[in-house]
Every structure is written in C-alpha cells, then in structure tokens.
N, C-alpha and C positions, 0 to 999 in steps of 0.2 A: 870901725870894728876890726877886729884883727882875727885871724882866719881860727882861732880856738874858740872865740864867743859865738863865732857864726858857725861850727861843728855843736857847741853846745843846743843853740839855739834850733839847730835841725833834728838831731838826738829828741829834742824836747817834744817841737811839731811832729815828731814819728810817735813818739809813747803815746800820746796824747789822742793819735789819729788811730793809735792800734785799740786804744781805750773805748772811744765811743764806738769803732767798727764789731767790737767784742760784746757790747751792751745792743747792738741792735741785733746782732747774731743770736743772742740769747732770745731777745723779745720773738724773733722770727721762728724759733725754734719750740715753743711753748706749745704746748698740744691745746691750749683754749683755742686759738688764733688758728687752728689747721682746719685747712677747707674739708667741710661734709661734704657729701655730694649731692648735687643739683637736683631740685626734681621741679618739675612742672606743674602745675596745678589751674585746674579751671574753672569757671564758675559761668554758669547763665544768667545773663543779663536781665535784670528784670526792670520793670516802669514802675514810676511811681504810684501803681496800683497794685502794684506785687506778681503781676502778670509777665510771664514771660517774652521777653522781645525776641522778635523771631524776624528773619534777612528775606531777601526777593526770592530767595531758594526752597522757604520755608520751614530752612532749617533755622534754632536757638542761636542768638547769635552769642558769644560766648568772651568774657573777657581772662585772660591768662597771666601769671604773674612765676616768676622763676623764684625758688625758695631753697637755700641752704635745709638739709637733713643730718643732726648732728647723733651721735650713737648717745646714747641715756647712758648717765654713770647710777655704777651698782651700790644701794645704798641698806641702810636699815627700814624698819617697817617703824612708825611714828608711831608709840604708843596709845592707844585711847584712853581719854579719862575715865574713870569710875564713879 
C-alpha cells in the first residue's frame, strides 16, 4: 500500500466512525428513550389465602418495586359511537 491508499483508507474508517456515532447520538437524544423519574411503590404481601403477611414486629410485611413515571402526551378526546 502506498501512503495515499492508506490516507484514503483512514479518511474512510473516520466518516464512517463519525456516521454511526451521529445515529446513536440521535437515538440517545429522542424524548421516548428520556428517563421519568423514579418512584417507588409498595404493596402488602399477602398468603395464599388473601390474608395479610405480617413480620415478628407485627407490622405487613411489604414487597417494593422501583417504577419509571413518564409525563402523558396531550391528545384528543376519542369520539363515541352513536
């Protein structure tokens, strides 16, 4: 290779590198993909009898799950049939 194929060949793996970094920049930048914020939420445990499980404290004992909250888009009101 002689030093103008391997200048080309650089040229190339640079556009090429600026290409995909511009398509993930995009993807990252789309307000679907943007983090809500956190919220926690909990729920009492109950037994297979629908009874509440309760701990040596006697308090419910409680199982908790971390949940994305995204803001509602504003839309129209759905027609109802007649």
């Amino acid at each position: 290779m002689n030093k103008e194929n391997k200048m080309r060949l650089l040229k190339e793996i640079f556009w090429v590198m600026c290409v995909v970094a511009s398509m993930s920049f995009l993807s990252w930048n789309n307000p679907a993909y943007a983090g809500g914020e956190e919220k926690k939420v909990c729920e009492d445990k109950k037994d297979s009898k629908g009874a509440v499980v309760k701990g040596k404290d006697g308090k419910p004992v409680q199982t908790c799950k971390t949940i994305k909250v995204h803001k509602k888009l504003e839309g129209h009101e759905v027609p109802t049939k007649k």
